[in-house]
ROSE-4610 file (N, C-alpha, C; in Angstrom, 1 decimal, always signed):
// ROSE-4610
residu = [X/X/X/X/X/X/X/X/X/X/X/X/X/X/X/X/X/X/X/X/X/X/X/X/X/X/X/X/X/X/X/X/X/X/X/X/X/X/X/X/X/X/X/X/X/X/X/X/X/X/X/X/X/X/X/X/X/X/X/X/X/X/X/X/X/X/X/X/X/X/X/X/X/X/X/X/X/X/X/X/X/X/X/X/X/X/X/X/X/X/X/X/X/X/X/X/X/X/X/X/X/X/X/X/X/X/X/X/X/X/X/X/X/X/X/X/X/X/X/X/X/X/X/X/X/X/X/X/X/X/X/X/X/X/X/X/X/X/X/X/X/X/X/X/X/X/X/X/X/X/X/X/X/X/X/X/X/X/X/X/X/X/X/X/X/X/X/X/X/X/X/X/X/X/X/X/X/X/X/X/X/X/X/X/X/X/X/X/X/X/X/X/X/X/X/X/X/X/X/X/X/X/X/X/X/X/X/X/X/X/X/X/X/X/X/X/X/X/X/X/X/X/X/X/X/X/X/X/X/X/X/X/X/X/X/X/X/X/X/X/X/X/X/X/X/X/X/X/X/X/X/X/X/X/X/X/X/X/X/X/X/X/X/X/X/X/X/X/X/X/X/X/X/X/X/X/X/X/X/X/X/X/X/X/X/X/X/X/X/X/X/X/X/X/X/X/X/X/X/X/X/X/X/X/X/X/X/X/X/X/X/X/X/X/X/X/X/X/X/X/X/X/X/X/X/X/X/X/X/X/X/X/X/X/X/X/X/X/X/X/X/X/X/X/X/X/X/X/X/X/X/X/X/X/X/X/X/X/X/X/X/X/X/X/X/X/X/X/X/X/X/X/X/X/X/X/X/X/X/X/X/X/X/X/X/X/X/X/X/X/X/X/X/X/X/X/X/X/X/X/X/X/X/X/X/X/X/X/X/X/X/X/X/X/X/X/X/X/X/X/X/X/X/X/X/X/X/X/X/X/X/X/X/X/X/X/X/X/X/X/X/X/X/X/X/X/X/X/X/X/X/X/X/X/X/X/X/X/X/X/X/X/X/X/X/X/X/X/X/X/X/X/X/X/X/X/X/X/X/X/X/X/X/X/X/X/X/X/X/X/X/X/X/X/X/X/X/X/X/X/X/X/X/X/X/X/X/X/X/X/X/X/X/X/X/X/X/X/X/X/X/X/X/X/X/X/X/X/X/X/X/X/X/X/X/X/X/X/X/X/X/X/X/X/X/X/X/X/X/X/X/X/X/X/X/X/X/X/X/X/X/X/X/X/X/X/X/X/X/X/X/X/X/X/X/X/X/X/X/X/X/X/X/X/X/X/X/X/X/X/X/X/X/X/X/X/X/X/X/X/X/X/X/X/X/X/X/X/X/X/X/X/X/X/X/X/X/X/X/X/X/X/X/X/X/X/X/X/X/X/X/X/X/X/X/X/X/X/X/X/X/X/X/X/X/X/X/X/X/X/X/X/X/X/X/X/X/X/X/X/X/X/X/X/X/X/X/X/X/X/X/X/X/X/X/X/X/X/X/X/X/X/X/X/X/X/X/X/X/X/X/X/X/X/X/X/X/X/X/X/X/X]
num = [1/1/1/2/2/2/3/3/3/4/4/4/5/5/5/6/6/6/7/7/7/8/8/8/9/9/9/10/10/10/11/11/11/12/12/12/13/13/13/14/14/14/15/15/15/16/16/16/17/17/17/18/18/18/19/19/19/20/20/20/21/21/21/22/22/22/23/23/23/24/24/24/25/25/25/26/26/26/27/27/27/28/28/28/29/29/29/30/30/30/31/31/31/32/32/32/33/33/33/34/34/34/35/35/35/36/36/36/37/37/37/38/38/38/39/39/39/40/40/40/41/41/41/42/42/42/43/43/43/44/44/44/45/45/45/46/46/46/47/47/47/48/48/48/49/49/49/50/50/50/51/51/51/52/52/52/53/53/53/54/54/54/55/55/55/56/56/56/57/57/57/58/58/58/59/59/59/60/60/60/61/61/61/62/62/62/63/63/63/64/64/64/65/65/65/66/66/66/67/67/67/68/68/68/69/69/69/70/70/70/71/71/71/72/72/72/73/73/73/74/74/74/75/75/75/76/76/76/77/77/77/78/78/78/79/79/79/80/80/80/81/81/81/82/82/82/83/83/83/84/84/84/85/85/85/86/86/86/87/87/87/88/88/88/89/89/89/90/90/90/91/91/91/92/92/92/93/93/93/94/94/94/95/95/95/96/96/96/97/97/97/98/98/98/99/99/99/100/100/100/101/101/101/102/102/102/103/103/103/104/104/104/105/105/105/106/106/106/107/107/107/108/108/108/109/109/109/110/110/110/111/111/111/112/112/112/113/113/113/114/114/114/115/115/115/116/116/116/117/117/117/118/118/118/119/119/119/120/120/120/121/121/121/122/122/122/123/123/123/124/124/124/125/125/125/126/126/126/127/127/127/128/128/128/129/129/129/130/130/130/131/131/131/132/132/132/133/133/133/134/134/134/135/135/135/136/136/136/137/137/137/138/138/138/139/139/139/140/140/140/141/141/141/142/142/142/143/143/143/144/144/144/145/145/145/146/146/146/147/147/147/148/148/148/149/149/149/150/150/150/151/151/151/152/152/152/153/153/153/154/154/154/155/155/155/156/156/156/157/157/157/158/158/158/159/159/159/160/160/160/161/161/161/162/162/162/163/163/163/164/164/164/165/165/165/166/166/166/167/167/167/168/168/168/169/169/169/170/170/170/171/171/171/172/172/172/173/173/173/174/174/174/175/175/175/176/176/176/177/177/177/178/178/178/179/179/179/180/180/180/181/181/181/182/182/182/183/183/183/184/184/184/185/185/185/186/186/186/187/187/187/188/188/188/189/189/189/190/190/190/191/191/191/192/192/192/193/193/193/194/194/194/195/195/195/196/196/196/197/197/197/198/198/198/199/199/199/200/200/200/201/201/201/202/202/202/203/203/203/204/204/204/205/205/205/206/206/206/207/207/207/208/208/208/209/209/209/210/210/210/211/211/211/212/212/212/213/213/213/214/214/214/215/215/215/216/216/216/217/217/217/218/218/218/219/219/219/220/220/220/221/221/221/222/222/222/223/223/223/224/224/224/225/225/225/226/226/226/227/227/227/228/228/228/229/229/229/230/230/230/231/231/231/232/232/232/233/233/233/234/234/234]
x = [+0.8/+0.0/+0.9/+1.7/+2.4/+3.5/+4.2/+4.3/+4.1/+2.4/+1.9/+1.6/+2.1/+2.4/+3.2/+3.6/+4.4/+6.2/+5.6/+6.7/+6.6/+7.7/+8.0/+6.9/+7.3/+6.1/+4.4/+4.3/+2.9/+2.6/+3.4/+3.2/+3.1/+3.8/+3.9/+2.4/+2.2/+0.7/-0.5/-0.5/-1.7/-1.9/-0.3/-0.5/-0.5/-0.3/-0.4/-1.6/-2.8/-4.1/-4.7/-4.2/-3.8/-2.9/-1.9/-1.3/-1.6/-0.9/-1.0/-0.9/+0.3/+0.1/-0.9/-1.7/-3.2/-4.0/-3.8/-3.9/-5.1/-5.1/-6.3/-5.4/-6.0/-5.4/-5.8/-5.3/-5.3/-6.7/-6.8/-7.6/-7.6/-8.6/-9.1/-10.0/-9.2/-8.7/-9.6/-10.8/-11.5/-11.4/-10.4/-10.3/-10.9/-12.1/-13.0/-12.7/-13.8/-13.7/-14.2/-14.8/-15.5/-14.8/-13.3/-12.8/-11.7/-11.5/-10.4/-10.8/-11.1/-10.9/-10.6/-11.0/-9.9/-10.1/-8.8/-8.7/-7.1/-6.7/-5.8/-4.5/-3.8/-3.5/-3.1/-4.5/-5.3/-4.8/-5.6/-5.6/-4.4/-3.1/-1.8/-1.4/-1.8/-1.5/-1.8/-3.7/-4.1/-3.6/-3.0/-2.7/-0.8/-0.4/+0.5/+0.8/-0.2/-0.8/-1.2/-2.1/-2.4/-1.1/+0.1/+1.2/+1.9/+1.9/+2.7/+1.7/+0.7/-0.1/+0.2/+0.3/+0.3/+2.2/+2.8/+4.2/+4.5/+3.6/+4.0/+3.3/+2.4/+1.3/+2.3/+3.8/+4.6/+5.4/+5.9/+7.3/+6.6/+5.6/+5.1/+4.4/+5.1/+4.6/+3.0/+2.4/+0.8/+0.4/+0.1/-0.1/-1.5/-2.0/-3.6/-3.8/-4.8/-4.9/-5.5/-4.9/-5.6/-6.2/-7.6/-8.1/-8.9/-8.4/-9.1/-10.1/-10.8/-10.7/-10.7/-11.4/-10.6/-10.9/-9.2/-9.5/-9.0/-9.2/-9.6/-7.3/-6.8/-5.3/-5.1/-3.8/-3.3/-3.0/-4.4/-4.3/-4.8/-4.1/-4.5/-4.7/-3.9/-3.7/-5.1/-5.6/-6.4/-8.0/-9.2/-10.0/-11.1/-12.5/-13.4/-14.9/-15.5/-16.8/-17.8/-18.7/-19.4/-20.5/-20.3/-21.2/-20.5/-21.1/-20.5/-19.3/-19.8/-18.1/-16.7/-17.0/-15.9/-14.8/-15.5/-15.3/-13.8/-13.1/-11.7/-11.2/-11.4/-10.2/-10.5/-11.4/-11.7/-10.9/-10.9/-9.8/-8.7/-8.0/-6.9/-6.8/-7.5/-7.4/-7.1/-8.0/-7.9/-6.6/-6.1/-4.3/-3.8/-3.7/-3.1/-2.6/-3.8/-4.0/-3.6/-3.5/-2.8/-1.2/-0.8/+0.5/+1.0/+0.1/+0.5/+0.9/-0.8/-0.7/+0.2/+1.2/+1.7/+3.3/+3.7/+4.7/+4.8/+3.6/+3.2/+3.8/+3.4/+3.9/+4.8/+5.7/+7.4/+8.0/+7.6/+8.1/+8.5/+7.3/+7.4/+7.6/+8.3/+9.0/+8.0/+7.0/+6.3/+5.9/+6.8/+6.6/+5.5/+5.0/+3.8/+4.0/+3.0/+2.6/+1.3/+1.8/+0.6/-0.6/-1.6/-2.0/-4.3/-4.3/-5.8/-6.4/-7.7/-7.7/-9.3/-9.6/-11.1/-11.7/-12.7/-13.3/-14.4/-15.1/-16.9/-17.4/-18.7/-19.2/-20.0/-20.8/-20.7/-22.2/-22.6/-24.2/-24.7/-23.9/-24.0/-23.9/-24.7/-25.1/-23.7/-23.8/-22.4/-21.5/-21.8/-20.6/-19.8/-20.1/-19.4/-19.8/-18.7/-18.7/-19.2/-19.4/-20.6/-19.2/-18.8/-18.0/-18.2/-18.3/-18.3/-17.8/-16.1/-14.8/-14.1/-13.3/-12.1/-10.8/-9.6/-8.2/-7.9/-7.1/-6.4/-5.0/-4.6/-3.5/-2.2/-2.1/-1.3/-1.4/-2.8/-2.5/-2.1/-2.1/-1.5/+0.1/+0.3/+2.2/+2.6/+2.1/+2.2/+2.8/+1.9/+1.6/+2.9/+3.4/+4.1/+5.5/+5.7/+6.6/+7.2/+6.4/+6.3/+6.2/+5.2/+4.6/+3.1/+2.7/+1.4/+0.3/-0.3/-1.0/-1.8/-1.8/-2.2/-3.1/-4.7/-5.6/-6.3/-6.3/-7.2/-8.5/-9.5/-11.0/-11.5/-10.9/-11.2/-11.3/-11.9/-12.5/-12.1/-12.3/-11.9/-12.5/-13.4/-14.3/-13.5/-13.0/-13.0/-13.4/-15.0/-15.7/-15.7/-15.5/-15.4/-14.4/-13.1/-11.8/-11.8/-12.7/-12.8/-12.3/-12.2/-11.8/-13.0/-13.4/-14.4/-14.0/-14.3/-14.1/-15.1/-14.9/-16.0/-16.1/-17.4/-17.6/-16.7/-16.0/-15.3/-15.5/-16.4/-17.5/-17.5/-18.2/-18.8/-17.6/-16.3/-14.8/-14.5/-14.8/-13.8/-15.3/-16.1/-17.2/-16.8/-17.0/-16.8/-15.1/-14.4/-12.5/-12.8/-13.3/-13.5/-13.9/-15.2/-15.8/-15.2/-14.0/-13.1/-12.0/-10.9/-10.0/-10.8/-11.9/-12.3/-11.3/-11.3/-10.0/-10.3/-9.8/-11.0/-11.1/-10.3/-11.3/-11.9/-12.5/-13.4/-13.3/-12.5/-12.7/-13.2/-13.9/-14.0/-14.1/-12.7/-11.8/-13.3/-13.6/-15.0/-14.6/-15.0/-14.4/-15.4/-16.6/-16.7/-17.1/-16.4/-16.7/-17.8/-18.9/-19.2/-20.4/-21.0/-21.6/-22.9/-23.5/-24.6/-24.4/-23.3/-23.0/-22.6/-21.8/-21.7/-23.2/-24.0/-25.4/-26.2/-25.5/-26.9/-25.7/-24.1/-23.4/-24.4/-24.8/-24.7/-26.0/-27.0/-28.6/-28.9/-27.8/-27.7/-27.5/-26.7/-25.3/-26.2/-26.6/-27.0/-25.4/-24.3/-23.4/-22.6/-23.1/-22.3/-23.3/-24.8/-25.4/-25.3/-24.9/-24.2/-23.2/-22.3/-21.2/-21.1/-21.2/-22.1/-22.3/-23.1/-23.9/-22.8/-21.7/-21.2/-19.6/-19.2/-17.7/-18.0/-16.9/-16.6/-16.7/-16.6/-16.7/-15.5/-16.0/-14.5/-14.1/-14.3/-14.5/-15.8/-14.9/-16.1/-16.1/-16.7/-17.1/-16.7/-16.2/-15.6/-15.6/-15.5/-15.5/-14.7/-13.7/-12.3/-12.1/-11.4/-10.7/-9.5/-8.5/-7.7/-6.6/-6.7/-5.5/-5.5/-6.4/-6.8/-7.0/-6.3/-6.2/-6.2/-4.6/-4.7/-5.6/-6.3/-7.2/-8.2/-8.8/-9.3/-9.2/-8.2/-7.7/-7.6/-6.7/-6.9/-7.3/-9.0/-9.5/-9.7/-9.2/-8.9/-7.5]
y = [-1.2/+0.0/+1.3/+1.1/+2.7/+2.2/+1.8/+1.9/+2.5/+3.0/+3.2/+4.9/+5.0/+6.2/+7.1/+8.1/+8.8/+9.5/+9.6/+10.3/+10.2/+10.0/+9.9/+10.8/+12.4/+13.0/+13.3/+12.4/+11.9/+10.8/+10.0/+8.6/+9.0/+9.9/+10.7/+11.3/+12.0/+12.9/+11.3/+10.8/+9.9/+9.0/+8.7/+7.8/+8.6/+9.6/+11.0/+10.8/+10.4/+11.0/+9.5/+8.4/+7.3/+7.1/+8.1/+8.1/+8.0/+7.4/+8.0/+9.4/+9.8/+11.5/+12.2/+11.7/+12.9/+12.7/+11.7/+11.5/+10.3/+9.5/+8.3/+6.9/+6.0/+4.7/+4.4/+3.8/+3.3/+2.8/+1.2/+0.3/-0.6/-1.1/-2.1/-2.8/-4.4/-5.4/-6.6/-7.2/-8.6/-9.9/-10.5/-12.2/-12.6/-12.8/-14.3/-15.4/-16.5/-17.5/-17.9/-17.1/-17.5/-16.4/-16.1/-14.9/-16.0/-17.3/-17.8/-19.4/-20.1/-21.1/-22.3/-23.6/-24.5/-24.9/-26.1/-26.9/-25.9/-26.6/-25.6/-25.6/-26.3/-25.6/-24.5/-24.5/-23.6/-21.8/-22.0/-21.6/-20.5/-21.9/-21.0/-20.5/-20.7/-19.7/-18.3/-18.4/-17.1/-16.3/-16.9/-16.0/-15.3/-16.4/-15.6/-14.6/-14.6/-13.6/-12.4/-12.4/-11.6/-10.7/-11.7/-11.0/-10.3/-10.5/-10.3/-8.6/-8.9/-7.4/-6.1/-7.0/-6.2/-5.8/-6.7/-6.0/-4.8/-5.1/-3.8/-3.0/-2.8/-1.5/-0.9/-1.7/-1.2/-0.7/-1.4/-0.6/+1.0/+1.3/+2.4/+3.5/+2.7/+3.3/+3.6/+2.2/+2.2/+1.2/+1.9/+0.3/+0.1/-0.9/-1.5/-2.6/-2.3/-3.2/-4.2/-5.1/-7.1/-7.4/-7.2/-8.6/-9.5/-10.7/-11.9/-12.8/-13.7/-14.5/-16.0/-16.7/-18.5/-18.5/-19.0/-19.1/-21.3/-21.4/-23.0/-23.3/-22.7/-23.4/-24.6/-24.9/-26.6/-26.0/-26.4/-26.6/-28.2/-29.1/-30.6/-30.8/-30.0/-30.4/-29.9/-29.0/-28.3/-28.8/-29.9/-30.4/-28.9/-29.6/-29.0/-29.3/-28.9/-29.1/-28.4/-28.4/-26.9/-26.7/-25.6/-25.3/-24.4/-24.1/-23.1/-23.9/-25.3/-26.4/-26.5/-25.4/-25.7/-24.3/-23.2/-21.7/-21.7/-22.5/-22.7/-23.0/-23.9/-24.4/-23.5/-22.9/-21.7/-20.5/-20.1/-19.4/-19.5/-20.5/-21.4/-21.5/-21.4/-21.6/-20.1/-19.3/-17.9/-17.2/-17.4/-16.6/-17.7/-19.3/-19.6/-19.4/-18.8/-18.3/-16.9/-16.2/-15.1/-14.7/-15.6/-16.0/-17.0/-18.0/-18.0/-17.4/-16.1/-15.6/-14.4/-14.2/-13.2/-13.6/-14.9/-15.8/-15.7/-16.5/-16.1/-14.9/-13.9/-12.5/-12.3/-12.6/-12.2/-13.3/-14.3/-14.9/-14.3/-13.6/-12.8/-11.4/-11.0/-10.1/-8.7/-9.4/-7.9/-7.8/-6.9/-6.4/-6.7/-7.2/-7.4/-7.4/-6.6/-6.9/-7.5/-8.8/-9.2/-8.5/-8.5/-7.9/-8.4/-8.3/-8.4/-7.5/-6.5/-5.5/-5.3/-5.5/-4.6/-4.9/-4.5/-4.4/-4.8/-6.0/-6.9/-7.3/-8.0/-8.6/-9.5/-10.5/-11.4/-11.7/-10.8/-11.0/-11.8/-11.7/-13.0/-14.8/-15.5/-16.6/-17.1/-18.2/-19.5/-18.1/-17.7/-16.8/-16.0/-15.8/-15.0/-13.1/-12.7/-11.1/-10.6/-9.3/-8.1/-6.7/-6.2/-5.5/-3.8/-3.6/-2.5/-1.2/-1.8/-0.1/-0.9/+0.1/-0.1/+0.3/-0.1/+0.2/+0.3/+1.3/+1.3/+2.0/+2.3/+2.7/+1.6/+0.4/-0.8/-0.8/-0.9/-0.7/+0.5/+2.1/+3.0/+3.3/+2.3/+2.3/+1.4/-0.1/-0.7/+0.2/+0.8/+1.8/+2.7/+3.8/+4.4/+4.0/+2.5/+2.4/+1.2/+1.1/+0.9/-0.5/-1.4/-2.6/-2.5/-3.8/-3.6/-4.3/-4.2/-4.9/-5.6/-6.9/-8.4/-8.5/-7.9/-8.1/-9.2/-9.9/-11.2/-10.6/-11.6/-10.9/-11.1/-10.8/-11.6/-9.9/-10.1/-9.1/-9.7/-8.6/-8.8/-7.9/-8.6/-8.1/-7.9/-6.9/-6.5/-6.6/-7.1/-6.9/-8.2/-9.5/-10.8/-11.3/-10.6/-11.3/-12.3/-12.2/-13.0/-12.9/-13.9/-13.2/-13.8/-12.9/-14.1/-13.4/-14.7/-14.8/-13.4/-12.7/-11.5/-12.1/-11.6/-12.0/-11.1/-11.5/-10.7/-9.2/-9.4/-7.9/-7.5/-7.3/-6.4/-5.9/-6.7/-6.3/-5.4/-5.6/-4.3/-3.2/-3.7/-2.4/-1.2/-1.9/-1.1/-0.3/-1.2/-0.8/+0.4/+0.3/+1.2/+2.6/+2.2/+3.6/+4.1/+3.8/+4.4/+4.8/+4.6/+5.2/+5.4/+5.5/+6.1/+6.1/+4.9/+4.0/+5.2/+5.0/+5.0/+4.2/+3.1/+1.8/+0.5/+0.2/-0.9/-1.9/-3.1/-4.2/-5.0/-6.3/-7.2/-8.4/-9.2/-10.3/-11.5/-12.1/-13.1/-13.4/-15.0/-15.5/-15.0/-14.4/-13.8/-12.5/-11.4/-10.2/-9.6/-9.7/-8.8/-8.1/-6.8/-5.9/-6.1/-7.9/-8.1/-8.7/-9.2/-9.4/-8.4/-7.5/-6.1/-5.6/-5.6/-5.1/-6.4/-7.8/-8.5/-8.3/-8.1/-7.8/-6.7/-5.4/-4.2/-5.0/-5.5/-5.1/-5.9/-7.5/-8.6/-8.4/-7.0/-6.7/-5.4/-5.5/-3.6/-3.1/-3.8/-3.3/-2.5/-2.9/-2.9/-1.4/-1.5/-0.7/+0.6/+0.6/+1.5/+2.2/+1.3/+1.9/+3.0/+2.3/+2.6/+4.5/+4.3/+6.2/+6.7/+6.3/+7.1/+7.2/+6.6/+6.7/+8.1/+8.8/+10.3/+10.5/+11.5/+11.8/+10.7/+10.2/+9.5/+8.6/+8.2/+6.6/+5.6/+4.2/+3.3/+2.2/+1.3/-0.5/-1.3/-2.0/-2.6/-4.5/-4.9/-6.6/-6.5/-7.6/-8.0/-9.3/-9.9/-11.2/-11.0/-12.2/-11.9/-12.6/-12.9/-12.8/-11.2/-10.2/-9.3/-7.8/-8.0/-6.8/-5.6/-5.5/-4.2/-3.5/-4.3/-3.7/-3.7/-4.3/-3.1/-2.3/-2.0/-0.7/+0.3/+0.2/+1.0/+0.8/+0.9/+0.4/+1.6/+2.7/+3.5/+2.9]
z = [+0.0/+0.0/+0.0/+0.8/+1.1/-0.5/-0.7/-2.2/-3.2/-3.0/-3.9/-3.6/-2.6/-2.2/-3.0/-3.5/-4.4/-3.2/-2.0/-1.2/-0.1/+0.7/+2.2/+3.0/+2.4/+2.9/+3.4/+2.1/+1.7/+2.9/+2.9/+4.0/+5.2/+5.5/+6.9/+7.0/+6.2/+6.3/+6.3/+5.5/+5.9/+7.0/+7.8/+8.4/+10.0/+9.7/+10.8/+11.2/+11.2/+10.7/+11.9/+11.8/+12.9/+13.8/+14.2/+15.0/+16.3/+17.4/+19.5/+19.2/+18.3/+19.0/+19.3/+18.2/+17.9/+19.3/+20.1/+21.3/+21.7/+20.8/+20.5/+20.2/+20.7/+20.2/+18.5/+18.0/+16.6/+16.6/+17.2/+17.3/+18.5/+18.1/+19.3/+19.0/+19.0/+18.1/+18.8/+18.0/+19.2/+18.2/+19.1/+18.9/+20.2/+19.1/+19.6/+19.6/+19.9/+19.4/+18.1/+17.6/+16.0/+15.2/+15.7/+15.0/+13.8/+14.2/+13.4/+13.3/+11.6/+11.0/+11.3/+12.0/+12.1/+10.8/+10.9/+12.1/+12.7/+13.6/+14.3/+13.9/+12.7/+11.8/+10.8/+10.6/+9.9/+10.9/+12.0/+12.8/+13.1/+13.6/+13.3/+12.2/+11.3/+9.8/+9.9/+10.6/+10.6/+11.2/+12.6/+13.6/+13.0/+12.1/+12.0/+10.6/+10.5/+8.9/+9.9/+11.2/+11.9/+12.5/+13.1/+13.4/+12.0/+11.3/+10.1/+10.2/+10.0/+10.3/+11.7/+12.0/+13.5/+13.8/+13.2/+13.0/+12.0/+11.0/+9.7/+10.5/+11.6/+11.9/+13.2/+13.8/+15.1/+14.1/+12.9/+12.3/+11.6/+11.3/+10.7/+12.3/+13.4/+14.9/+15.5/+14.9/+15.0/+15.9/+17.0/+18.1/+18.6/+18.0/+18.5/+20.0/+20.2/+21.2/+20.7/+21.2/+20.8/+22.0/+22.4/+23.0/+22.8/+23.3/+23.6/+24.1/+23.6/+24.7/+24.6/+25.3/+25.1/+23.5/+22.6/+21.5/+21.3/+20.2/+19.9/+19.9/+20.1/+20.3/+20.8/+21.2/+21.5/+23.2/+24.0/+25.1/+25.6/+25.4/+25.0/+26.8/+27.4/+29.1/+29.8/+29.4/+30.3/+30.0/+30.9/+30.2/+29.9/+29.5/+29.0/+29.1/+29.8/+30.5/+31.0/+29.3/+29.7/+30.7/+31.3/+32.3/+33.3/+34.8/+35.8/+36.2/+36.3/+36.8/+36.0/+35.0/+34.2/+34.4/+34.8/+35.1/+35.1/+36.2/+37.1/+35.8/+35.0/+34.0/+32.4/+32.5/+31.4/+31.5/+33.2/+33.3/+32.7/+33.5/+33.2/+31.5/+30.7/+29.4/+29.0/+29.2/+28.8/+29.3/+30.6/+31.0/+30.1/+30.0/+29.3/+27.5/+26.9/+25.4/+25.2/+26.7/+26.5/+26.3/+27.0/+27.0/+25.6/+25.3/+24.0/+22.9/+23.3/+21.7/+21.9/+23.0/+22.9/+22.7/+22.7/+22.4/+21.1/+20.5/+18.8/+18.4/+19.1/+18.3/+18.5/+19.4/+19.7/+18.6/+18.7/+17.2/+16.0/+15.6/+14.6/+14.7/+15.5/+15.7/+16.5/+16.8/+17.3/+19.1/+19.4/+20.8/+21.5/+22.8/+23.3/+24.8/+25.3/+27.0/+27.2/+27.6/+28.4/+29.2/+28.7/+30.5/+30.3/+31.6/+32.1/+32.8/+32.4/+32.6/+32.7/+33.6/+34.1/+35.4/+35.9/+36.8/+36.7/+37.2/+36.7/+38.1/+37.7/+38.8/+38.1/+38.7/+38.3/+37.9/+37.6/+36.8/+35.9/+35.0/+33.8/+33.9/+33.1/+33.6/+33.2/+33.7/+34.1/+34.5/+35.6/+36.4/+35.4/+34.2/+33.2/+33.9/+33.8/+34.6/+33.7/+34.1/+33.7/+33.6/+32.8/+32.7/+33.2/+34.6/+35.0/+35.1/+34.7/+35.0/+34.3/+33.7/+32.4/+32.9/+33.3/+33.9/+33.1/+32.4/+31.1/+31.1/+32.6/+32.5/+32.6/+32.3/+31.9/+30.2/+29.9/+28.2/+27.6/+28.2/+27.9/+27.9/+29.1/+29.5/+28.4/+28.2/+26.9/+25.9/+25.2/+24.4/+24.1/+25.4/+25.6/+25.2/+26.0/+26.1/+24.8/+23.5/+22.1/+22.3/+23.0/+22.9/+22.6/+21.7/+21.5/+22.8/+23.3/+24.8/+23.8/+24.7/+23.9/+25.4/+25.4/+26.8/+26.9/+27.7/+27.9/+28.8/+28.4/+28.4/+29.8/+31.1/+32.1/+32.9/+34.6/+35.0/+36.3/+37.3/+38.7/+39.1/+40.3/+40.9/+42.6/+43.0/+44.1/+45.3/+45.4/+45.9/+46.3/+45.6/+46.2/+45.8/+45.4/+45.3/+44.4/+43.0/+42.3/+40.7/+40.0/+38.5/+37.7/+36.6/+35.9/+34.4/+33.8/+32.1/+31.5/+30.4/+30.3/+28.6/+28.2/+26.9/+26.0/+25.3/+24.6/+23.7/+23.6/+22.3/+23.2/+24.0/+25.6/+26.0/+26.6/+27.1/+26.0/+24.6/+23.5/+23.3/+23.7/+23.2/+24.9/+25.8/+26.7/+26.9/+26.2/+26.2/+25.1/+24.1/+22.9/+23.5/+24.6/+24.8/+25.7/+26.5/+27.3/+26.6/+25.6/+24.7/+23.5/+22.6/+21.9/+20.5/+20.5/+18.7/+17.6/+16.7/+15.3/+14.9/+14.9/+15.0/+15.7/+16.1/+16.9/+15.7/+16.0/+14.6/+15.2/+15.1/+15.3/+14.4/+14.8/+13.6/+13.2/+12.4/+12.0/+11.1/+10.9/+9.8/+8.2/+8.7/+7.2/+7.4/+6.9/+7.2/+6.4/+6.0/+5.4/+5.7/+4.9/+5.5/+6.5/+5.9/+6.5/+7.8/+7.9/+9.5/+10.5/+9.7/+10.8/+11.4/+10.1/+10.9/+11.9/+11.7/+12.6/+14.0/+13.8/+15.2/+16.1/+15.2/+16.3/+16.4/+15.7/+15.6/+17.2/+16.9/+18.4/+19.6/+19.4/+20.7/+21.3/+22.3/+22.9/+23.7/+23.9/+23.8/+22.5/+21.8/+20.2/+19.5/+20.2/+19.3/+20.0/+21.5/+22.2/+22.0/+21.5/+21.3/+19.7/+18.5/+17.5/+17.8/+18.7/+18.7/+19.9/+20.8/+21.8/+21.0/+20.1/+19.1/+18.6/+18.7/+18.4/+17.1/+16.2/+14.8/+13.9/+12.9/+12.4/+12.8/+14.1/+14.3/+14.0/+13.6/+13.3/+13.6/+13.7/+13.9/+12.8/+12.7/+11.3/+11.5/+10.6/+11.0/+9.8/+10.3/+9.5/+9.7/+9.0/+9.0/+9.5/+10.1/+10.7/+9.7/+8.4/+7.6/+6.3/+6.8/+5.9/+6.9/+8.2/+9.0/+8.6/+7.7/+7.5/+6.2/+5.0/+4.4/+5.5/+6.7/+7.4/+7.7/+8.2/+9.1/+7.9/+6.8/+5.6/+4.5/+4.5/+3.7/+2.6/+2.5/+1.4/+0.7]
């Protein structure tokens, strides 16, 4: 893309326009579980087509936030048993996918801080948290300090000393309306325009967010081997 750019100058001005300086995050990035293809294979392909993205967007000084949550990887150790009885080892799957996928990206050469970040309670059925307050000054130092923050979708309630798994869209719809991206993506294996509308139409988080995003920011559904034609889709 920037190739086709005519001048250094030029690159500078357009990519100016996405920068931290202007005083906004880039993006804010949701891997789901229905965000990547098996079989898991498959899977690591995508995710390193995703890094290969997410490296070209640090070398051009563009840093998005990635969060997660339990994605289909090689956790062969940890079992699986749906229901409230399984909560403990869901955890346990989700810090553990965090730390993978942030392994993943150091592979491929792209900077990353771990981290887990909100404040919930525990309203939602099978003990899944309710996303209350957004801490965002770990993914801001991230940031600062030129790593991209790779967040796992999990919540800690205060109040009972507890951690609970958070639905992923809800964790970046509520992360979005606290840094205010220009873009809100969310990675699916088919992007297209009629799914963006049954996301917001499904989500009262999503259709929330939608009307509280500042001028110029937007909601976007991307694939996760096709990142940056979302991000620059001019």
């Amino acid at each position: 893309m920037l190739r086709l750019i005519d001048s250094t100058q030029h690159i500078q001005q357009y990519l100016g326009q996405f920068h931290p300086s202007q005083g906004k995050s880039l993006a804010v990035i949701a891997l789901g579980p229905n965000s990547l293809s098996p079989p898991r294979t498959a899977v690591r392909e995508q995710l390193e087509q995703l890094a290969d993205s997410l490296a070209f967007l640090r070398r051009v000084g563009l840093f998005p936030v990635v969060v997660h949550g339990e994605l289909d990887l090689d956790l062969p150790s940890i079992s699986r048993v749906e229901g409230p009885s399984d909560q403990p080892n869901r955890l346990c799957r989700i810090r553990t996918t965090n730390y993978q996928l942030s392994a993943l990206l150091e592979q491929q050469d792209v900077e990353t801080r771990p981290i887990s970040v909100s404040e919930s309670d525990g309203t939602m059925s099978y003990h899944q948290g309710h996303v209350t307050d957004v801490a965002t000054q770990g993914i801001k130092s991230a940031i600062h300090n030129g790593y991209i923050p790779v967040v796992a979708a999990l919540g800690t309630s205060s109040a009972e000393s507890r951690t609970y798994a958070l639905d992923t869209h809800d964790a970046v719809a509520q992360l979005a309306r606290v840094l205010q991206p220009l873009r809100s993506i969310f990675l699916v294996r088919d992007a297209s325009p009629s799914s963006l509308s049954a996301l917001i139409a499904t989500s009262p988080a999503m259709h929330d967010l939608a009307r509280e995003l500042r001028p110029h920011a937007s909601i976007m559904l991307g694939e996760a081997t096709a990142l940056r034609s979302t991000i620059f889709p001019d």
